[in-house]
C-alpha positions as a Markdown table, in Angstrom:
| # | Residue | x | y | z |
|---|---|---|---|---|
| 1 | Unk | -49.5 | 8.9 | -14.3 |
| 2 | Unk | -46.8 | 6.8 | -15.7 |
| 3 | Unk | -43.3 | 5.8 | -14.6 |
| 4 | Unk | -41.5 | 8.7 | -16.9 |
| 5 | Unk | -43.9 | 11.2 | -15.4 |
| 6 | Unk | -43.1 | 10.2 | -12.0 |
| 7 | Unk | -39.2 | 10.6 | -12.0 |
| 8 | Unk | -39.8 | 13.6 | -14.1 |
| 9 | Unk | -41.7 | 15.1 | -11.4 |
| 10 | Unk | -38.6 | 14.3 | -9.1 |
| 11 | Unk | -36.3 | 15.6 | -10.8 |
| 12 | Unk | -37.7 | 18.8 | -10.8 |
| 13 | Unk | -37.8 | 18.7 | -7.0 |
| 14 | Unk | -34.0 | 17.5 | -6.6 |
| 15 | Unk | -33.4 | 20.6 | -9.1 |
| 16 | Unk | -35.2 | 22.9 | -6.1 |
| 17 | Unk | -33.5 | 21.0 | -3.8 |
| 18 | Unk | -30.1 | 22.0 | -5.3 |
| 19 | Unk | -30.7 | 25.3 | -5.6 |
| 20 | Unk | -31.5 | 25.3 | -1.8 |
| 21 | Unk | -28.5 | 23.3 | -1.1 |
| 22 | Unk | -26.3 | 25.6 | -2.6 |
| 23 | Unk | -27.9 | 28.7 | -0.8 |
| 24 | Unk | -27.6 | 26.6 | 2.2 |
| 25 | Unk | -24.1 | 26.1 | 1.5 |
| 26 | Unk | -23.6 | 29.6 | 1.1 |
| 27 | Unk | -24.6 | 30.5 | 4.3 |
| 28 | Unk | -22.5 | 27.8 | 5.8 |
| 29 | Unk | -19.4 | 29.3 | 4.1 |
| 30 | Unk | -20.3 | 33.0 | 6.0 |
| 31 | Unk | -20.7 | 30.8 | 9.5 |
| 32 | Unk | -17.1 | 29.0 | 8.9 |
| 33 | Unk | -15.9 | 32.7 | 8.6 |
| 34 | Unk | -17.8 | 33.8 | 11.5 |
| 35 | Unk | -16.7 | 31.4 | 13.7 |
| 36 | Unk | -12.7 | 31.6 | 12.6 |
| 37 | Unk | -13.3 | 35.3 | 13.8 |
| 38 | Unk | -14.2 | 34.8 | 16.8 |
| 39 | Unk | -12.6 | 31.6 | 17.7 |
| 40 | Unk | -15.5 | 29.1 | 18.4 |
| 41 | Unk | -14.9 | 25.3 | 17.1 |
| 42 | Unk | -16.5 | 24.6 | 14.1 |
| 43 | Unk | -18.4 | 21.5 | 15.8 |
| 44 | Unk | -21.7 | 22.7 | 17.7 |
| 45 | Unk | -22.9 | 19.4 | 19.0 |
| 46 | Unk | -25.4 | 21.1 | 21.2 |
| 47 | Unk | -27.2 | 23.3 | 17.8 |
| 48 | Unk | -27.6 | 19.2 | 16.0 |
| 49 | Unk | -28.4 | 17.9 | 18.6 |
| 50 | Unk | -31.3 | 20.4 | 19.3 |
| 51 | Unk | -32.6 | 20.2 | 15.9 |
| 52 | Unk | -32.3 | 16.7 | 15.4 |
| 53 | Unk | -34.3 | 16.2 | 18.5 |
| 54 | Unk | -36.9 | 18.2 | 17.1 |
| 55 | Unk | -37.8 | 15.5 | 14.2 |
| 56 | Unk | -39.8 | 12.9 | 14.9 |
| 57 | Unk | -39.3 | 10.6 | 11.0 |
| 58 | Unk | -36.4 | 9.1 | 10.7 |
| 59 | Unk | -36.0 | 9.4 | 7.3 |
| 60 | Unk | -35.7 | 13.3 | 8.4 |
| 61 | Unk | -33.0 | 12.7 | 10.9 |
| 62 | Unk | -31.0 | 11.2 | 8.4 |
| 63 | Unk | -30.9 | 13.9 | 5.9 |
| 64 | Unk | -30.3 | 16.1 | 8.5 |
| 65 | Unk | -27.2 | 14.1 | 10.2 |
| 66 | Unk | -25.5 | 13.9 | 6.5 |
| 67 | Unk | -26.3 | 17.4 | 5.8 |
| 68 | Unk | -24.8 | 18.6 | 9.4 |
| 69 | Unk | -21.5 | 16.0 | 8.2 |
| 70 | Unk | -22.1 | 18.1 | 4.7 |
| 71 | Unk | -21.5 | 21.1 | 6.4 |
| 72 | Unk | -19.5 | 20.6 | 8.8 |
| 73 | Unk | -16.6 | 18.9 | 6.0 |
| 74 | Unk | -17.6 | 22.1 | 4.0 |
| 75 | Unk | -16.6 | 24.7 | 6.6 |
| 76 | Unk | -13.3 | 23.2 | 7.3 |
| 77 | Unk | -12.9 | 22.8 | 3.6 |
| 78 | Unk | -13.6 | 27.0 | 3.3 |
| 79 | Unk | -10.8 | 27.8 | 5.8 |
| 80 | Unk | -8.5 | 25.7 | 3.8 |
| 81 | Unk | -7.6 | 28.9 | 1.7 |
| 82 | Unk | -6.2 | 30.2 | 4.4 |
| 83 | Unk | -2.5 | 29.9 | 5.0 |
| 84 | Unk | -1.8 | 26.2 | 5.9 |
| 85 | Unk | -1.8 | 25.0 | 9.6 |
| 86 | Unk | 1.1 | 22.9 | 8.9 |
| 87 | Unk | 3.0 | 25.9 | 10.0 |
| 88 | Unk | 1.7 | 26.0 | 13.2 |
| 89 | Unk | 1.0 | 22.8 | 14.9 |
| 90 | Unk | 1.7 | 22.8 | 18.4 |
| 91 | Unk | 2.9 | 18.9 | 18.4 |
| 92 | Unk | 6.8 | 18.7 | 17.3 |
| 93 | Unk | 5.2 | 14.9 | 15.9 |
| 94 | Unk | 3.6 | 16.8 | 13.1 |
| 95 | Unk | 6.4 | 18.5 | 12.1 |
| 96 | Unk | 8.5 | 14.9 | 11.9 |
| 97 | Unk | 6.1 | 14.0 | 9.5 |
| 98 | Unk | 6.0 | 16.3 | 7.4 |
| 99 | Unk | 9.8 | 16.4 | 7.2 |
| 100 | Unk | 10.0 | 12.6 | 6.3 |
| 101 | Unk | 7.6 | 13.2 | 3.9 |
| 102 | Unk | 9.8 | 16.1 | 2.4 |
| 103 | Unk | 12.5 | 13.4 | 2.4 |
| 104 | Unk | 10.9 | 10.6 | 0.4 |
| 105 | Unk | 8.8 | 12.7 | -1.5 |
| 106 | Unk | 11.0 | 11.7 | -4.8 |
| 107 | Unk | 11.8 | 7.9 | -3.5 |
| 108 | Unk | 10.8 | 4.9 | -3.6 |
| 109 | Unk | 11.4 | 1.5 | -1.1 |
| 110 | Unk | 15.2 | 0.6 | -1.8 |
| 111 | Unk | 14.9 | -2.1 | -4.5 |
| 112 | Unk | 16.4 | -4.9 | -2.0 |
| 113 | Unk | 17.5 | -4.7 | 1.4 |
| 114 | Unk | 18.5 | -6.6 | 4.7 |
| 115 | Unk | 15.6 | -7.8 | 5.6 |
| 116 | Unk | 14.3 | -9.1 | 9.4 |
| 117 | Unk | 11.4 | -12.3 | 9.2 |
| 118 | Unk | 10.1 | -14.5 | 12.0 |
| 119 | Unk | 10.5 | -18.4 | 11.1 |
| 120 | Unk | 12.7 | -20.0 | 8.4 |
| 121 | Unk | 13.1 | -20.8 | 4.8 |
| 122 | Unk | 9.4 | -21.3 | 3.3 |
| 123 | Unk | 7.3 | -18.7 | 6.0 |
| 124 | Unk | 5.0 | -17.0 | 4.4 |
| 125 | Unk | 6.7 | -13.7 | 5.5 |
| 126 | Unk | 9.2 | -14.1 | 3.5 |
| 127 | Unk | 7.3 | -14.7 | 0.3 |
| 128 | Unk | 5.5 | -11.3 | 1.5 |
| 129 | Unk | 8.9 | -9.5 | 1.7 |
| 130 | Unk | 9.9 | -11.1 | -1.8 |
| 131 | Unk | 6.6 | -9.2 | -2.9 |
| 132 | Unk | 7.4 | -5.8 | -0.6 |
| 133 | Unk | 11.0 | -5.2 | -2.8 |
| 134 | Unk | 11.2 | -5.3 | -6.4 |
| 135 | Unk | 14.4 | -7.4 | -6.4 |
| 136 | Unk | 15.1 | -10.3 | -3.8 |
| 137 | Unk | 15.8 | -9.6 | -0.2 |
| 138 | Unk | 18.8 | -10.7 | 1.7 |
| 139 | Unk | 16.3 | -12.3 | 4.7 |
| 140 | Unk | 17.8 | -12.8 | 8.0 |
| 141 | Unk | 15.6 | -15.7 | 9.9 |
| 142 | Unk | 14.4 | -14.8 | 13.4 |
| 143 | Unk | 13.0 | -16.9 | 15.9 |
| 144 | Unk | 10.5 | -14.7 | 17.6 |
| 145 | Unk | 8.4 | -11.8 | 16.9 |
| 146 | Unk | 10.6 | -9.7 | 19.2 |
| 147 | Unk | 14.0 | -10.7 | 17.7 |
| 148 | Unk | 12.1 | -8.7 | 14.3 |
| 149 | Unk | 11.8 | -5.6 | 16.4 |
| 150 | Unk | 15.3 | -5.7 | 18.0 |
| 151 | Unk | 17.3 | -6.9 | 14.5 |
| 152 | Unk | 15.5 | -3.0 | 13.1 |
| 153 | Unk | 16.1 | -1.1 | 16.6 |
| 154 | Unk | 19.7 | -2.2 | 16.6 |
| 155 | Unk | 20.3 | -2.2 | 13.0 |
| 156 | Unk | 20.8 | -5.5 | 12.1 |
| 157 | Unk | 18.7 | -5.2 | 9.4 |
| 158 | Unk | 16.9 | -2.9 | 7.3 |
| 159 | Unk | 13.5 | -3.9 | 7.5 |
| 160 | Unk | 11.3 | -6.3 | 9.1 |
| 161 | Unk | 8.5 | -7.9 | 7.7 |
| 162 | Unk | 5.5 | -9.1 | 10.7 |
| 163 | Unk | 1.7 | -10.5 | 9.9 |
| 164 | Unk | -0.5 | -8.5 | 11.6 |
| 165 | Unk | -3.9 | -9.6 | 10.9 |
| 166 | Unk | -5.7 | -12.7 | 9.2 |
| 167 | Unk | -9.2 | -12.0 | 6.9 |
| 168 | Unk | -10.1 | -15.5 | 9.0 |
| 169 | Unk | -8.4 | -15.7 | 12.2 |
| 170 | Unk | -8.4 | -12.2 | 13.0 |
| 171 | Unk | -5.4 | -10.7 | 15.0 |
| 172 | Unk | -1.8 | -12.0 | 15.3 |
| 173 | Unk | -1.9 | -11.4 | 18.9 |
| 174 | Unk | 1.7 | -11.9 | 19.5 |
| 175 | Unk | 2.5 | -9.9 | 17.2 |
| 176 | Unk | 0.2 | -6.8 | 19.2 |
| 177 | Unk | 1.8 | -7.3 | 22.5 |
| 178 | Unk | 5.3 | -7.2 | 21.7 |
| 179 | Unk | 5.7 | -3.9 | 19.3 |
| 180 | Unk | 4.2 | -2.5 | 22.5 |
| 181 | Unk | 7.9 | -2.5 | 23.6 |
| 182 | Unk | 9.7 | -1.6 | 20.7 |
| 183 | Unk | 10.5 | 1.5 | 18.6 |
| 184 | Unk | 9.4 | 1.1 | 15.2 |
| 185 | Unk | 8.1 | 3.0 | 12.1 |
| 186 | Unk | 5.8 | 0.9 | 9.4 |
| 187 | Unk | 6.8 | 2.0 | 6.1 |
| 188 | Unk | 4.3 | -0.4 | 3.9 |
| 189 | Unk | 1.8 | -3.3 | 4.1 |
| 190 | Unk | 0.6 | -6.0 | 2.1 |
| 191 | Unk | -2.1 | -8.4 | 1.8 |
| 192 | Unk | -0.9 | -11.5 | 0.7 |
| 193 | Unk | -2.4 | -15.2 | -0.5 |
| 194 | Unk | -2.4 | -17.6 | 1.9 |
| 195 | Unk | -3.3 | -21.2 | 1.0 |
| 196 | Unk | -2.4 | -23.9 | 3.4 |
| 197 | Unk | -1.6 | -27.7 | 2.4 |
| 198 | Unk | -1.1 | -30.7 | 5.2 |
| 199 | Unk | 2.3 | -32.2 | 4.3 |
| 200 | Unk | 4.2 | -34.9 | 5.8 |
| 201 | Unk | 7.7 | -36.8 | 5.0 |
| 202 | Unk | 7.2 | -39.1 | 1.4 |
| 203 | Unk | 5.8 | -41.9 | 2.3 |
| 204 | Unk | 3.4 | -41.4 | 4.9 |
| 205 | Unk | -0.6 | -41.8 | 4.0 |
| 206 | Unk | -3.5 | -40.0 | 5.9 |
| 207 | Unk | -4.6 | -42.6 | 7.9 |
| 208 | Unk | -1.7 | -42.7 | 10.2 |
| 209 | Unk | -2.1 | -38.9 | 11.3 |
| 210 | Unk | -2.2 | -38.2 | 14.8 |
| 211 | Unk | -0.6 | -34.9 | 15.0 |
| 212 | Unk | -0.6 | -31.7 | 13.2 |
| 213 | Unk | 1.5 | -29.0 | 14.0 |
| 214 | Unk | 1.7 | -25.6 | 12.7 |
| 215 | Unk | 1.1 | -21.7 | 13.5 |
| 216 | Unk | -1.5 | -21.1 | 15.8 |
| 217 | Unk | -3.0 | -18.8 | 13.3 |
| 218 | Unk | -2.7 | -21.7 | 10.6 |
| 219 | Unk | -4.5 | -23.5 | 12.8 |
| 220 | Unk | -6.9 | -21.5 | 13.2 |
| 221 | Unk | -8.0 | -20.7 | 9.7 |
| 222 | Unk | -7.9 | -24.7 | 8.8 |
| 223 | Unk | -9.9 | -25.2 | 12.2 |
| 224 | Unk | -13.4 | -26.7 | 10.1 |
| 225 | Unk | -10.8 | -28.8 | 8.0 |
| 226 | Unk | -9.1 | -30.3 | 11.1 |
| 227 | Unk | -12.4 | -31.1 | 12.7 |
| 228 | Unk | -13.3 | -33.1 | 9.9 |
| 229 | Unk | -10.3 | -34.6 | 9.8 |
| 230 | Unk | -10.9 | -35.7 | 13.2 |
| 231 | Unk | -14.8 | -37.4 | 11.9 |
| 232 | Unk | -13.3 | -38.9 | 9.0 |
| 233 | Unk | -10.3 | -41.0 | 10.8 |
| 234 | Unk | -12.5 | -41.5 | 13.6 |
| 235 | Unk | -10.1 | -40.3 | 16.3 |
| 236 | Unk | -9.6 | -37.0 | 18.1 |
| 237 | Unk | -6.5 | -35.6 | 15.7 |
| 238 | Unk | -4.1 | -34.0 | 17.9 |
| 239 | Unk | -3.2 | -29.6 | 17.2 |
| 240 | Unk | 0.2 | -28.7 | 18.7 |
| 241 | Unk | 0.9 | -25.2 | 18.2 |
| 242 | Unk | 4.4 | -24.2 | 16.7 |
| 243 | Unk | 6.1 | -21.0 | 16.4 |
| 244 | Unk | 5.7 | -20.7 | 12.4 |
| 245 | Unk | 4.3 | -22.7 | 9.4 |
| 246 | Unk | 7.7 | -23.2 | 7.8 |
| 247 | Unk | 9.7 | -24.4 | 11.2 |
| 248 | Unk | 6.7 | -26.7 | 11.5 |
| 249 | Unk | 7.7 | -27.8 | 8.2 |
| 250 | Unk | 10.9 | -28.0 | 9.0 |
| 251 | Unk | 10.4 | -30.4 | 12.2 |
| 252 | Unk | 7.8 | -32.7 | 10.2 |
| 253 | Unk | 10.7 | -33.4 | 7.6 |
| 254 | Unk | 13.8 | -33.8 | 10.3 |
| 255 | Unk | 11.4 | -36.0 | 12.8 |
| 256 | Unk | 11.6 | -39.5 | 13.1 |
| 257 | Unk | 7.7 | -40.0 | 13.6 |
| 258 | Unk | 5.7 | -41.3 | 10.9 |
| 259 | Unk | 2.6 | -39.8 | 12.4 |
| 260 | Unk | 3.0 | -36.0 | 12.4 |
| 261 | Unk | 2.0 | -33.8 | 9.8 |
| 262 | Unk | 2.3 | -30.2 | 9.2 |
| 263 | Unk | 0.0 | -27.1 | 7.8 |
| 264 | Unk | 2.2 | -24.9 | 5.3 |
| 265 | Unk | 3.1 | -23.3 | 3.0 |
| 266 | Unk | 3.3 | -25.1 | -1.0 |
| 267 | Unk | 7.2 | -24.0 | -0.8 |
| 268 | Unk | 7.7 | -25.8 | 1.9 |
| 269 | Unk | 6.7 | -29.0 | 0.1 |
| 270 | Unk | 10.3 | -29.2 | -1.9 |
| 271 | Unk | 12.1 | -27.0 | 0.4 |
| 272 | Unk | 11.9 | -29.7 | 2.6 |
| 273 | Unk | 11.7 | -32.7 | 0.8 |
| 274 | Unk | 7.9 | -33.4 | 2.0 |
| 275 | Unk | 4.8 | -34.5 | 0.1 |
| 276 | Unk | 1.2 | -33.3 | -0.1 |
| 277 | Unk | -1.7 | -35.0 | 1.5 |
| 278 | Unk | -4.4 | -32.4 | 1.2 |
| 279 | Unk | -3.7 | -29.1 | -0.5 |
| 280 | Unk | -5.9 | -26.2 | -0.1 |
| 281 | Unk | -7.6 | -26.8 | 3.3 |
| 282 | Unk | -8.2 | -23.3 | 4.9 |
| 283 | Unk | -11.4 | -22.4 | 5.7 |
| 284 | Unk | -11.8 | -19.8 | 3.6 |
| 285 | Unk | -10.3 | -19.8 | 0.2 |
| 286 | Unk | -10.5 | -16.0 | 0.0 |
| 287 | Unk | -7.6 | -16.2 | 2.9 |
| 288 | Unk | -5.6 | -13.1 | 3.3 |
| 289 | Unk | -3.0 | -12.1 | 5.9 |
| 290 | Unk | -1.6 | -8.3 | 6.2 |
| 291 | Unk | 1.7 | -8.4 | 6.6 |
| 292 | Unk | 3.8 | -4.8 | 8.0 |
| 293 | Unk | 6.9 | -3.9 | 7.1 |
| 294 | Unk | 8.9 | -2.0 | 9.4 |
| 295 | Unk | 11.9 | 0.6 | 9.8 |
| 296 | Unk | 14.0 | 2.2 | 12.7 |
| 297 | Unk | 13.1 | 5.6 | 10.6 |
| 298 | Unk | 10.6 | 7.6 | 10.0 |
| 299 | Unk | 9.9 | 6.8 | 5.9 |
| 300 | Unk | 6.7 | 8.0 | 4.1 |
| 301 | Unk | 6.6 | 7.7 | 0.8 |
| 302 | Unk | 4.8 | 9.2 | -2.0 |
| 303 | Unk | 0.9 | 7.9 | -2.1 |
| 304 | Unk | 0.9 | 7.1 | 1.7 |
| 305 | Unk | -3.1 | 6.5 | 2.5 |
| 306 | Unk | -3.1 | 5.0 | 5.7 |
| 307 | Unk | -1.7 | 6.0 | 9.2 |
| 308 | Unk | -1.7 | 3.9 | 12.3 |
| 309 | Unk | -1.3 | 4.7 | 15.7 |
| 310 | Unk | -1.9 | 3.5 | 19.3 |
| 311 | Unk | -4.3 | 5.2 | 21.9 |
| 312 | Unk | -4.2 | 5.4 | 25.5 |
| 313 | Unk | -7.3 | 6.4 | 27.1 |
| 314 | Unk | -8.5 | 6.6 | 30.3 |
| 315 | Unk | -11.3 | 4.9 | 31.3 |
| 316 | Unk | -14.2 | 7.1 | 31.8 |
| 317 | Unk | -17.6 | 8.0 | 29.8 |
| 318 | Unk | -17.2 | 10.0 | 26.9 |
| 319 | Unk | -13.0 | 9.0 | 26.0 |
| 320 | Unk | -13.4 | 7.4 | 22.9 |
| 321 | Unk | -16.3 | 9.0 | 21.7 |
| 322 | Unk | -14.5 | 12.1 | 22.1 |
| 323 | Unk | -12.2 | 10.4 | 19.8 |
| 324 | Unk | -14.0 | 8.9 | 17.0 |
| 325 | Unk | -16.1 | 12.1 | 17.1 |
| 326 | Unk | -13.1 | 14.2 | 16.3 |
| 327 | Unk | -11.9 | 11.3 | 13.4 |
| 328 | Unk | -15.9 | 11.8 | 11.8 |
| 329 | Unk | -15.8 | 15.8 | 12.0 |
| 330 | Unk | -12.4 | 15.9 | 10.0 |
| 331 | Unk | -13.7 | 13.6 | 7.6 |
| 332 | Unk | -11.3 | 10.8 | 7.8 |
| 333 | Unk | -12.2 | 7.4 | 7.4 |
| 334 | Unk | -11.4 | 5.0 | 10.2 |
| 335 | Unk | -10.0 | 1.7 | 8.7 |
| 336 | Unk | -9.6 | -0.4 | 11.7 |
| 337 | Unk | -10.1 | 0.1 | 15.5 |
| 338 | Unk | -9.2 | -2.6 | 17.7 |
| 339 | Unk | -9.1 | -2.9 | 21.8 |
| 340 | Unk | -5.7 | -4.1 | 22.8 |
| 341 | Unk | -5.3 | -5.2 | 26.7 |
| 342 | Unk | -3.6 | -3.6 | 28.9 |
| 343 | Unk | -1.5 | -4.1 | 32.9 |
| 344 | Unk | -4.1 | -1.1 | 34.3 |
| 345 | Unk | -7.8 | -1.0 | 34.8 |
| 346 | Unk | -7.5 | 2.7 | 34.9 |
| 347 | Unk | -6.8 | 2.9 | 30.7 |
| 348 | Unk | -8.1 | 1.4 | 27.6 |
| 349 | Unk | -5.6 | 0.7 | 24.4 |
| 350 | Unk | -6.8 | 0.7 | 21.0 |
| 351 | Unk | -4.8 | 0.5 | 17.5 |
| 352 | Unk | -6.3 | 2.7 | 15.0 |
| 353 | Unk | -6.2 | 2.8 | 11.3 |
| 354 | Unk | -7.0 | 5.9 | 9.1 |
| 355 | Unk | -7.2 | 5.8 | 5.6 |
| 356 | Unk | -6.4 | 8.9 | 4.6 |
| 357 | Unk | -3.7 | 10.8 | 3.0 |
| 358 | Unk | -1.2 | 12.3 | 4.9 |
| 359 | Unk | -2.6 | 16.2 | 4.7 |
| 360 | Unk | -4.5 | 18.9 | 6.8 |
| 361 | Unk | -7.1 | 16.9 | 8.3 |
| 362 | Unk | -4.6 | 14.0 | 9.3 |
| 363 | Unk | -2.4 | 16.7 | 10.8 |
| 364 | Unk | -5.1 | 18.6 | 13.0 |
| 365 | Unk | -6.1 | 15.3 | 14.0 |
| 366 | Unk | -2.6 | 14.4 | 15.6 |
| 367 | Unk | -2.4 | 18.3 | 17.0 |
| 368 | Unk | -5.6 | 17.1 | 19.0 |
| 369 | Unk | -4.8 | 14.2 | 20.4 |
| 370 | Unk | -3.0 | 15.1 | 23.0 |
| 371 | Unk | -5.7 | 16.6 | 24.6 |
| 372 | Unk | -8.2 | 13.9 | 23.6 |
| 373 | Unk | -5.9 | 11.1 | 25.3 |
| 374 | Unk | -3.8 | 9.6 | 27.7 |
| 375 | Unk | -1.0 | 9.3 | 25.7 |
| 376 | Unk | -0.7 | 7.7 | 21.8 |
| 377 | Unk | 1.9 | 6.3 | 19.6 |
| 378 | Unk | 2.2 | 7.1 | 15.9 |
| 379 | Unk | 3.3 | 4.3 | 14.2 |
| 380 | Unk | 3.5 | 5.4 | 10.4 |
| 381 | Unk | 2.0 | 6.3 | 7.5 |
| 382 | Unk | 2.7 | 4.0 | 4.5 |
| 383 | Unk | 0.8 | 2.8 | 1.3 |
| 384 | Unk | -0.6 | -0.5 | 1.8 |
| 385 | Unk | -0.3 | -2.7 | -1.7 |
């Protein structure tokens, strides 16, 4: 039998298979129906469980988990003809959303604004606001993390612009524990570029590098670079951390010390007045950082795809599989979920991503959460570019 035959031969299985799928389908459409009826949740987790159990191949149990996932997306999908449950979500949060998302249905993020940054002239922030507005922002320079939060919740400014997480360093940690005491909406994020270059005042050569300052997470994502650094000059090169890759800039160029370099950005370089020793030295050279930009209100614009938000959970068995399994059974697709600490051994904190539009399934998902936590925090839902 040759090759052609073979697949032939499949194909007119999968063709039996279809036909069986869509009888099956069928049937599931009359169960979505029965169920709405009589009120029971369209999630048996006791029948799959039963009949997965029942299969010993695992090549079995897999078709049967996607077809149970199959059917379970198809039955919500069958009750979506009915009249939409955006009218009748318990959680006043829902109806918030949908309201802003009335609002900005027709707009787009104001061409410039005020906008709040962390640092000085040079950060990478701002070169991530410059690519956020279509026209250039009038940036405000703060020094901390926090002042960002406060300039938006008093109204100082517009917008802020904040990193939030490095494609090598991971998390900007900081960054995590402080929005925990602010009110904040995110309105867009963007992954920008980030290429680092060891700079020090004209004049200075490699060899007489003791000292390199810069962002901890800059730092970090040149942290094989620096260690051979150290080998090649044959001495233990000192890494002082500083609030932001520009002000460390800033302080190389100002200082008297012939022996301090800095890790920054290539604006920095005639910004202030500085030369290049090595360019290029991150780690990796695919080096991205998400930066978030923030409002005081509630903005969703048209194309949002992702929604974030902060869970509180209490720690006991079962909490956030509770969760995730209600996130899998609506069919949205988790982007990110990260532990955050927390003061109590009595909760858990995690930040959640979902990319998904912001529709049905999102909605039932927030008019179950409630129940299905502690307490959470909706943060946004935005378009990430």
């Amino acid at each position: 039998m040759t090759l052609t035959d073979l697949r032939n031969k499949i194909d007119s299985i999968d063709h039996e298979l279809l036909s069986l799928f869509h009888q099956r389908m069928k049937v599931v459409t009359d169960v979505a129906d029965y169920k709405k009826t009589n009120g029971i949740p369209i999630l048996d987790r006791s029948r799959e469980e039963e009949k997965l159990n029942k299969l010993t191949d695992k090549y079995e149990r897999m078709l049967f988990s996607s077809l149970f996932g199959i059917s379970r997306r198809h039955q919500h999908d069958a009750l979506q003809n009915e009249p939409s449950p955006l009218k009748s979500y318990k959680n006043v949060l829902c109806k918030e959303i949908l309201e802003a998302k009335k609002a900005y249905a027709s707009k787009e993020l104001p061409a410039t604004a005020m906008v709040a940054c962390q640092g000085v002239e040079g950060s990478f922030a701002e070169m991530a606001s410059e690519k956020l507005f279509r026209q250039q922002p009038m940036i405000q320079y703060m020094r901390t993390y926090g002042s960002v939060f406060a300039a938006i919740e008093n109204g100082f400014c517009d917008y802020g612009v904040l990193p939030l997480e490095n494609s090598t360093a991971g998390s900007v940690n900081k960054v995590y524990r402080v929005m925990q005491n602010h009110n904040f909406r995110i309105v867009r994020s963007i992954r920008l570029k980030v290429d680092h270059h060891l700079v020090v005042p004209k004049g200075v050569k490699l060899e007489d590098i003791n000292e390199v300052v810069s962002h901890e997470q800059a730092l970090a994502q040149c942290d094989n670079y620096l260690n051979s650094l150290s080998k090649r000059l044959g001495r233990e090169i000192v890494q002082t951390q500083y609030n932001n890759t520009a002000a460390a800039a800033e302080m190389v160029a100002s200082s008297p010390r012939r022996d301090v370099a800095a890790i920054c950005s290539r604006r920095c370089v005639d910004r202030y007045n500085l030369e290049y020793l090595e360019e290029n030295i991150q780690d990796n050279p695919n080096n991205y950082t998400r930066f978030i930009c923030i409002s005081r209100n509630l903005e969703i614009y048209e194309g949002a795809n992702r929604t974030d938000i902060i869970l509180t959970l209490e720690n006991k068995q079962g909490s956030l599989h509770n969760v995730v399994r209600k996130i899998n059974d609506l069919g949205i697709d988790l982007g990110k979920l990260e532990s955050r600490p927390t003061d109590s051994d009595d909760d858990f904190m995690f930040y959640v991503t979902f990319k998904t539009a912001v529709n049905d399934e999102l909605f039932m998902l927030l008019d179950e959460l409630s129940a299905l936590c502690k307490k959470f925090e909706y943060l946004g839902s935005y378009v990430e570019v």
